[in-house]
N, CA, C and O atoms as a MOPAC input file, in Angstrom:
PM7 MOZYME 1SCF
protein

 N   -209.52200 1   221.28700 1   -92.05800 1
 C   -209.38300 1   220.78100 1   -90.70600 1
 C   -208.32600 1   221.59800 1   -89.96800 1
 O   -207.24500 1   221.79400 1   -90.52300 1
 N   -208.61500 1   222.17400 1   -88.52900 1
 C   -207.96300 1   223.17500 1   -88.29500 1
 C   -206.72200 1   222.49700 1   -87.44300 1
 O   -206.86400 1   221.27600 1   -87.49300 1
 N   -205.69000 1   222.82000 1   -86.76700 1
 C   -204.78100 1   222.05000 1   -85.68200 1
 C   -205.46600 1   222.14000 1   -84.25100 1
 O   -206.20600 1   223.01600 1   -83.80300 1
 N   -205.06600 1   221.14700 1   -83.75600 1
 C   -205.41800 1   221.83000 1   -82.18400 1
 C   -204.39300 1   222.53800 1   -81.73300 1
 O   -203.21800 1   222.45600 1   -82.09200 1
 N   -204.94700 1   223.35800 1   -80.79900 1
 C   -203.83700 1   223.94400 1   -80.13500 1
 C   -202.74500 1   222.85000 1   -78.79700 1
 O   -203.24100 1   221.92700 1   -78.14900 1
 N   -201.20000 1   223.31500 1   -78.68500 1
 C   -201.26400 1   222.36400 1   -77.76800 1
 C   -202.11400 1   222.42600 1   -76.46300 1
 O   -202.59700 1   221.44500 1   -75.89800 1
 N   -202.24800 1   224.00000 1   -75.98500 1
 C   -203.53100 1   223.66400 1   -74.95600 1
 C   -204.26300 1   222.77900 1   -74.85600 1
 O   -204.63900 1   222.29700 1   -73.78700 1
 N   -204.57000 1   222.43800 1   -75.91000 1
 C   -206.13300 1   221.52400 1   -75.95300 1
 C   -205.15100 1   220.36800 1   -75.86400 1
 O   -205.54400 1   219.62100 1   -74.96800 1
 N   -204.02000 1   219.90600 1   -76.43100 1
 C   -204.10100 1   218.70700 1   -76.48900 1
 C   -203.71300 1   218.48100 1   -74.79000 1
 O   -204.30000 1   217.53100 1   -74.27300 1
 N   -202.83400 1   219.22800 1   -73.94700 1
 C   -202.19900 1   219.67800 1   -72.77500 1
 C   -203.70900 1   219.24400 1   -71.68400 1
 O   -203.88200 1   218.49000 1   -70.72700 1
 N   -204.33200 1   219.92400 1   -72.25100 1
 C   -205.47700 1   219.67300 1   -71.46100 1
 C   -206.28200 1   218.41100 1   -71.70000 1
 O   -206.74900 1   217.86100 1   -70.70300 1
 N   -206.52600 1   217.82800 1   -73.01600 1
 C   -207.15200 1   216.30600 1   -72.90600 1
 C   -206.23900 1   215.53500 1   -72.83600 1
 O   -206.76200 1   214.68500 1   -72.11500 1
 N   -205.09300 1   215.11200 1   -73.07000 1
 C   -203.89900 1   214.57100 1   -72.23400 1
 C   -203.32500 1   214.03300 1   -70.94200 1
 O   -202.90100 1   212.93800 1   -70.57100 1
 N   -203.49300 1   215.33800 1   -70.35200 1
 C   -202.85700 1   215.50800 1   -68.87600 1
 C   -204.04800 1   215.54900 1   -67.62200 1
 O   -204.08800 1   214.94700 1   -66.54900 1
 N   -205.27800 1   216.82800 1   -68.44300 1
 C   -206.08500 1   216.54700 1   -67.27600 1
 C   -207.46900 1   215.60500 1   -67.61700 1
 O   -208.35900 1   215.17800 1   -66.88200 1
 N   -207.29100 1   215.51900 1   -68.67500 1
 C   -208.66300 1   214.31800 1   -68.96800 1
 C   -208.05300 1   212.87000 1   -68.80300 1
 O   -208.65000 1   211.89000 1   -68.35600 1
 N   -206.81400 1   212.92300 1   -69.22900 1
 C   -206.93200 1   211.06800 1   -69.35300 1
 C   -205.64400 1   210.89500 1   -68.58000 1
 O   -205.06900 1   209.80800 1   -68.62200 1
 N   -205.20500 1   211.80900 1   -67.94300 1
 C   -203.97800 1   211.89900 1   -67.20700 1
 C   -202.72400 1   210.90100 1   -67.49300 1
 O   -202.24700 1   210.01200 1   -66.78800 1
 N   -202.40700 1   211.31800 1   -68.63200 1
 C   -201.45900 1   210.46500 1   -69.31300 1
 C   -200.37500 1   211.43900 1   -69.51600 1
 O   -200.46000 1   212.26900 1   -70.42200 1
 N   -199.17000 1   211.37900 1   -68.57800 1
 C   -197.93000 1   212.31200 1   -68.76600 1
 C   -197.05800 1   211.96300 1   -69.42700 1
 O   -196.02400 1   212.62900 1   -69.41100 1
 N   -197.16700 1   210.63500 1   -70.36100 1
 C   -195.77400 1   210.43800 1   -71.01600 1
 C   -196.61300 1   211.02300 1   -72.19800 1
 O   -195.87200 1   211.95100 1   -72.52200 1
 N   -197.54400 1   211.07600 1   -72.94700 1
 C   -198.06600 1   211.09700 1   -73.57300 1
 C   -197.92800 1   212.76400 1   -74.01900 1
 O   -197.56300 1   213.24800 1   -75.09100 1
 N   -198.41700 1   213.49800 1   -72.62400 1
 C   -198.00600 1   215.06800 1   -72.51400 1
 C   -196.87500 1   215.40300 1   -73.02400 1
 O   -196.70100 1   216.33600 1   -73.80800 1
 N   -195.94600 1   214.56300 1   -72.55200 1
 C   -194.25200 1   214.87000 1   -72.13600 1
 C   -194.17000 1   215.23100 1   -74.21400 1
 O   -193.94600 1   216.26100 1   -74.85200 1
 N   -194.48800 1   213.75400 1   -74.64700 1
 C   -194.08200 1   213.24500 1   -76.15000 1
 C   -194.84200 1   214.75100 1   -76.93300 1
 O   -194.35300 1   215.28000 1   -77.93100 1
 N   -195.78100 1   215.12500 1   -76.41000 1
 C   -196.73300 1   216.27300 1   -77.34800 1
 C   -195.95000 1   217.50400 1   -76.66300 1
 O   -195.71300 1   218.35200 1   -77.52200 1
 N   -195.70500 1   217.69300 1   -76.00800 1
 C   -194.57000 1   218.75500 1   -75.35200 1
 C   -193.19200 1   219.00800 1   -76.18700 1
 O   -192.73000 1   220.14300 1   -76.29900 1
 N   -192.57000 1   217.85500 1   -76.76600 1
 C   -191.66200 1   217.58100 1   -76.98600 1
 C   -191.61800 1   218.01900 1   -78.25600 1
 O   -190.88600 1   218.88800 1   -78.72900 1
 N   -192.49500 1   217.32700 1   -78.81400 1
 C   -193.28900 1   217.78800 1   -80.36100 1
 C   -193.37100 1   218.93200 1   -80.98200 1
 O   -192.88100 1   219.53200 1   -81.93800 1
 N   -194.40900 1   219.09400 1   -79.85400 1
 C   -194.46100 1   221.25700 1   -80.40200 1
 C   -193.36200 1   221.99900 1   -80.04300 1
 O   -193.30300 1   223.11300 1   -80.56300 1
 N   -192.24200 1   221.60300 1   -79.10000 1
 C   -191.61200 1   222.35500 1   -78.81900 1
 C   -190.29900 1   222.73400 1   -79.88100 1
 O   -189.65800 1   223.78200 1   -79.96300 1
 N   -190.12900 1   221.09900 1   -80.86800 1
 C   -189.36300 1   220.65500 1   -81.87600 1
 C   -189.87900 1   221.94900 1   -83.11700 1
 O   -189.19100 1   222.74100 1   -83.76000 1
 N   -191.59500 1   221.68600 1   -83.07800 1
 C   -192.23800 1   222.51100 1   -84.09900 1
 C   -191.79200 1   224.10600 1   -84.11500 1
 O   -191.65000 1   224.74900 1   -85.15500 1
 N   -191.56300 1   224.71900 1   -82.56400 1
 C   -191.83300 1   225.81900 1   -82.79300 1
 C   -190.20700 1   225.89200 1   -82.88700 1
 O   -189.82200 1   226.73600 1   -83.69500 1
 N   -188.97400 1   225.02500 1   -82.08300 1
 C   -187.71400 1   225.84100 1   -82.39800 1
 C   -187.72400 1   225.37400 1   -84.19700 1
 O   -186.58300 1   225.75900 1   -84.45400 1
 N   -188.00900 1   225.07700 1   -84.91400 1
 C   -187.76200 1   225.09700 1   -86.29700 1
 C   -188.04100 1   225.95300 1   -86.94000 1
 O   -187.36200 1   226.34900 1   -87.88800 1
 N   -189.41700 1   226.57400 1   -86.45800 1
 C   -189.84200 1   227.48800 1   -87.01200 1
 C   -189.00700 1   228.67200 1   -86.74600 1
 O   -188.77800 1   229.37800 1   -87.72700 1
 N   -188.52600 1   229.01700 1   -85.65800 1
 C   -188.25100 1   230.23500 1   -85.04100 1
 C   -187.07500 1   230.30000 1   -85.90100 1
 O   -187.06000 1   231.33000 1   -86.57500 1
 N   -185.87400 1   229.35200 1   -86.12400 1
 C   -184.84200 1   229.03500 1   -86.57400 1
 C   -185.21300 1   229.69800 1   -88.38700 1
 O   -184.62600 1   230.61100 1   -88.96900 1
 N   -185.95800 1   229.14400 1   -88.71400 1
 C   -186.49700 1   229.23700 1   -90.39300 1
 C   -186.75500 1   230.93400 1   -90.46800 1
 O   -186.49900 1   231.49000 1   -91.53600 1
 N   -187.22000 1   231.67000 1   -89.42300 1
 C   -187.29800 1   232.90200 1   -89.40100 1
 C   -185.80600 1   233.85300 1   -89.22400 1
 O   -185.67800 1   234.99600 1   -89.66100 1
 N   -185.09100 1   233.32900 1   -88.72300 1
 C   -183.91400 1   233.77000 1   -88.32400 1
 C   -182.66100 1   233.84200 1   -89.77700 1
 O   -181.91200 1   234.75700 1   -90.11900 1
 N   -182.92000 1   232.16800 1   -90.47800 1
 C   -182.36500 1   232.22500 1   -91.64900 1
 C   -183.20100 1   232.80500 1   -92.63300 1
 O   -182.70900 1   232.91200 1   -93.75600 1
 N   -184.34700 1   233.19700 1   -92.45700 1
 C   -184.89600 1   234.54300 1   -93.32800 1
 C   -183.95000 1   235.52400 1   -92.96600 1
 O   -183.11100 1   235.67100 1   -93.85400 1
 N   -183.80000 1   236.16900 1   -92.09000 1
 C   -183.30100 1   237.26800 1   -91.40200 1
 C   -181.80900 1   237.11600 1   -92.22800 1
 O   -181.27900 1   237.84200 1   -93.06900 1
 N   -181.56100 1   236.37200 1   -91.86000 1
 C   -179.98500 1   236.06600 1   -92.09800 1
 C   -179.57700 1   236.23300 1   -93.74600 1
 O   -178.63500 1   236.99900 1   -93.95200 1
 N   -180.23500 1   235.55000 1   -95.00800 1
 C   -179.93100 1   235.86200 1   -96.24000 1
 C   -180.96500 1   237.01100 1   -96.99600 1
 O   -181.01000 1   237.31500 1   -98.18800 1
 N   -182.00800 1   237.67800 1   -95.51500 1
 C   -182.33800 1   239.02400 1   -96.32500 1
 C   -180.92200 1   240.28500 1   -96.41900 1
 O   -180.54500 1   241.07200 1   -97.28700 1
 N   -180.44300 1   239.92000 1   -94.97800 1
 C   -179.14100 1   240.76100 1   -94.26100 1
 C   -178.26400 1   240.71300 1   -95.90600 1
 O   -178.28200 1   241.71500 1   -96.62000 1
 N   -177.48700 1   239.34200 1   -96.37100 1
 C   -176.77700 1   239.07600 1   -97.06400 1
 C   -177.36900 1   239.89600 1   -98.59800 1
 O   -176.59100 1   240.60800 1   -99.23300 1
 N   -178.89500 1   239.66900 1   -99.08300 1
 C   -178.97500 1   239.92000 1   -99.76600 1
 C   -179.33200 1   241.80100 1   -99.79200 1
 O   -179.95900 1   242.32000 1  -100.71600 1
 N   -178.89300 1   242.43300 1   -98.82700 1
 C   -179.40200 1   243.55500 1   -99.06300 1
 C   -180.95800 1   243.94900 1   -98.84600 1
 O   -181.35600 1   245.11400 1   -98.82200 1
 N   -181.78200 1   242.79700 1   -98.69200 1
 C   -183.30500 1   243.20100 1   -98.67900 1
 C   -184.19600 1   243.28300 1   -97.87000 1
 O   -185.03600 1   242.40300 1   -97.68000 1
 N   -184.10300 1   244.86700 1   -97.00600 1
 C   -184.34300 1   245.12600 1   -95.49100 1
 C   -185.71400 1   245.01900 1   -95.45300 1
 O   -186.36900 1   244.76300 1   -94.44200 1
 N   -186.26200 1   245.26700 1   -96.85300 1
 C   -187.38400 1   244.91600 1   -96.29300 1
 C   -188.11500 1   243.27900 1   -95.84600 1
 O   -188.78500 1   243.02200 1   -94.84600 1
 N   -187.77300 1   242.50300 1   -96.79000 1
 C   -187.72400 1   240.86600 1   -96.27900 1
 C   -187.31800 1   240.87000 1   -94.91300 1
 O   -187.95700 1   240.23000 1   -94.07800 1
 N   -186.44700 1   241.44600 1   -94.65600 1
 C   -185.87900 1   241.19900 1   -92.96700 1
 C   -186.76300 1   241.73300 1   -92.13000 1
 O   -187.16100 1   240.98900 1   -91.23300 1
 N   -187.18700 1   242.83700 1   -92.17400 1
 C   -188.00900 1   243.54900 1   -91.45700 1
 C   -189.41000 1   242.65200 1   -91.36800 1
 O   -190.01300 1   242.57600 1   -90.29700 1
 N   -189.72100 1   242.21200 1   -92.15200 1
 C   -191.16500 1   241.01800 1   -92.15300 1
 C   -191.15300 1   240.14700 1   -91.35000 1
 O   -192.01400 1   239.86400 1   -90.51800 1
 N   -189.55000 1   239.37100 1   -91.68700 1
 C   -189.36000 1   237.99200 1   -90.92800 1
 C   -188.93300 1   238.77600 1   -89.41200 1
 O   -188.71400 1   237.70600 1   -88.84500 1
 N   -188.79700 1   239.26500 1   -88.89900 1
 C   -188.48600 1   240.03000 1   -87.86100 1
 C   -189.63500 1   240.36200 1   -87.32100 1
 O   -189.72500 1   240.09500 1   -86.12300 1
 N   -190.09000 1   240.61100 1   -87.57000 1
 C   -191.86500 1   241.38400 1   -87.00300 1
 C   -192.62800 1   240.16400 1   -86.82300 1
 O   -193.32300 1   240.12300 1   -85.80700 1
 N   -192.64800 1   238.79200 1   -87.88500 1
 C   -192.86300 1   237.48900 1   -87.52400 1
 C   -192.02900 1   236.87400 1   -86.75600 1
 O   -192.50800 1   235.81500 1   -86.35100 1
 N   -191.04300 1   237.07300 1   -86.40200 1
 C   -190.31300 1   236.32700 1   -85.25800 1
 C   -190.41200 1   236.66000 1   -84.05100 1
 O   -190.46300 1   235.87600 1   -83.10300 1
 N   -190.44900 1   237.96900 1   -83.99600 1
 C   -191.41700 1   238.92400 1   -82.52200 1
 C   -192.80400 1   238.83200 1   -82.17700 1
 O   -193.18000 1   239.14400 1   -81.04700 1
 N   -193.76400 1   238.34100 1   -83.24700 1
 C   -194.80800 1   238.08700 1   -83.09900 1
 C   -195.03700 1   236.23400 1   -82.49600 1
 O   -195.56800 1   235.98900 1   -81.41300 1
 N   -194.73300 1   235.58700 1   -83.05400 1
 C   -194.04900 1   234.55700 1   -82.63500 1
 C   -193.60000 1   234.17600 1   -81.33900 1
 O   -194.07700 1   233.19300 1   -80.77100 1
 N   -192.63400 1   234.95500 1   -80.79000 1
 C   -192.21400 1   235.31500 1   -79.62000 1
 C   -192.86700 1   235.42700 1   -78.58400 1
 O   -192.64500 1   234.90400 1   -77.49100 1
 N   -193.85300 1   236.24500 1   -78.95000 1
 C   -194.76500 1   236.80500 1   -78.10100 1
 C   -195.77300 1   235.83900 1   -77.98100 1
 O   -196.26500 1   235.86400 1   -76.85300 1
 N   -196.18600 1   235.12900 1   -78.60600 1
 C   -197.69100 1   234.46600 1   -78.70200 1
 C   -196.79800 1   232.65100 1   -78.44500 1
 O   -197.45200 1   231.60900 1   -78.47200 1
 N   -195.48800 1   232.68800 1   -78.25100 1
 C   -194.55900 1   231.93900 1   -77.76200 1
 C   -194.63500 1   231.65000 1   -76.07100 1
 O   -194.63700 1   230.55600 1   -75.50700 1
 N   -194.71200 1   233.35200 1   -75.31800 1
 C   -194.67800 1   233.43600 1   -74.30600 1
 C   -196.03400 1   233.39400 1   -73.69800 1
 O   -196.04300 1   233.23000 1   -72.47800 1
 N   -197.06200 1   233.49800 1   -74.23600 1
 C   -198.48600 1   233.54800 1   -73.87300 1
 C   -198.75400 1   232.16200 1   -73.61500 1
 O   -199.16200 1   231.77800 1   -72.51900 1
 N   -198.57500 1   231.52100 1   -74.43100 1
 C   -199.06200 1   230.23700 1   -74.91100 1
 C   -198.66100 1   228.84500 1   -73.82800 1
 O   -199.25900 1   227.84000 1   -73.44500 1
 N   -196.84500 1   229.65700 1   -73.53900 1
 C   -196.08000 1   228.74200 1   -72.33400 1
 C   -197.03900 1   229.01500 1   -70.96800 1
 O   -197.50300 1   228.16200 1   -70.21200 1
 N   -197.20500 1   230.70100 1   -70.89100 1
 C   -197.96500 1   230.67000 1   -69.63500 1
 C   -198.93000 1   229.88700 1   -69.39700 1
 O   -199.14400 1   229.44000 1   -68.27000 1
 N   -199.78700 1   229.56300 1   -70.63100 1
 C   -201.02500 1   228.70900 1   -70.63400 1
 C   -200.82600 1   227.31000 1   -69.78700 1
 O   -201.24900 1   226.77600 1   -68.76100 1
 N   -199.70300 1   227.00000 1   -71.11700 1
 C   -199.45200 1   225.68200 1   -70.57900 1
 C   -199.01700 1   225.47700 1   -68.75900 1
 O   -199.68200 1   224.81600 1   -67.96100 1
 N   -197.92100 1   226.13500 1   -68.48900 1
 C   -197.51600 1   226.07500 1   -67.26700 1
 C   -198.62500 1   226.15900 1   -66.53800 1
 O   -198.58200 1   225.49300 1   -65.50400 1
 N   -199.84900 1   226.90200 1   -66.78000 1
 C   -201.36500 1   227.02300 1   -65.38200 1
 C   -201.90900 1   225.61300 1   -65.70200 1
 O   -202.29100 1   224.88700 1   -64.78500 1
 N   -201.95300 1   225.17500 1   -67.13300 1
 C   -202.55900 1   223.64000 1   -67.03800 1
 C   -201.68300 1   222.88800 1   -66.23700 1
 O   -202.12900 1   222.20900 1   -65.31300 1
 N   -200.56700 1   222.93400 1   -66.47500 1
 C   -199.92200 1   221.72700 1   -65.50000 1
 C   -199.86400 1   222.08300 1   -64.16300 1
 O   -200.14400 1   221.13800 1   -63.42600 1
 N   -199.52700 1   223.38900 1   -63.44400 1
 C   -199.81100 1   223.39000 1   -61.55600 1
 C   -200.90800 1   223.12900 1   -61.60300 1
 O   -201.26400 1   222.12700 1   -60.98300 1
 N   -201.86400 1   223.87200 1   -62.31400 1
 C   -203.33800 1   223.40200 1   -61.79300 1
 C   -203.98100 1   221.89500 1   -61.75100 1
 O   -205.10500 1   221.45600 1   -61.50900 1
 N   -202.97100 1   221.43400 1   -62.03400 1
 C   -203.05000 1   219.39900 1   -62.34000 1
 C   -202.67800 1   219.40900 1   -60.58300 1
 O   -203.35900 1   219.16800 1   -59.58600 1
 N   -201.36400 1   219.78200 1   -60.78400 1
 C   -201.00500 1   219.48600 1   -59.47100 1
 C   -200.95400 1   219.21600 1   -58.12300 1
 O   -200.62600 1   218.36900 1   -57.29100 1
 N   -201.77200 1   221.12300 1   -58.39200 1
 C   -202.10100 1   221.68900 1   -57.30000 1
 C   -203.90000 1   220.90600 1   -56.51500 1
 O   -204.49900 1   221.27200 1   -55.50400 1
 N   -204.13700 1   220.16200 1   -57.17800 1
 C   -205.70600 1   219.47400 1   -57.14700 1
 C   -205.75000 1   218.50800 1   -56.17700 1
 O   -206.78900 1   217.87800 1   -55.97900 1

């Protein structure tokens, strides 16, 4: 069983059943999800540094930039679902 994305949930949420606390709480959620994650990548980073093992760092690094990136895509998404609520 795969996850939804929050898009999807952003979108049956907000513009199907127009329920914003509901958004707000799944907003809140993933947003908890992803700073943990980002954090968990960083203390990779952090005891590859300690342990000498550039290459471990270099992985979690390339996953934390990747991350990042598909971080910033993903917000844009969201942000067009919500003006486009708005803007209607």
């Amino acid at each position: 069983m795969s996850r939804r994305k929050i898009t999807e949930d952003i979108h049956l949420l907000w513009q199907r059943h127009d329920n914003a606390e509901a958004t707000i709480e799944k907003l809140q959620e993933w947003t908890t999800d992803r700073r943990d994650y980002f954090l968990s990548k960083l203390d990779w980073m952090e005891k590859s540094i300690d342990s000498g093992n550039h290459e471990a760092y270099r992985i979690a690094f390339n996953q934390l930039k990747l991350a990042i990136e598909n971080q910033k895509n993903t917000l844009d998404k969201v942000h067009d679902l919500l003006i486009y609520e708005v803007e209607k």
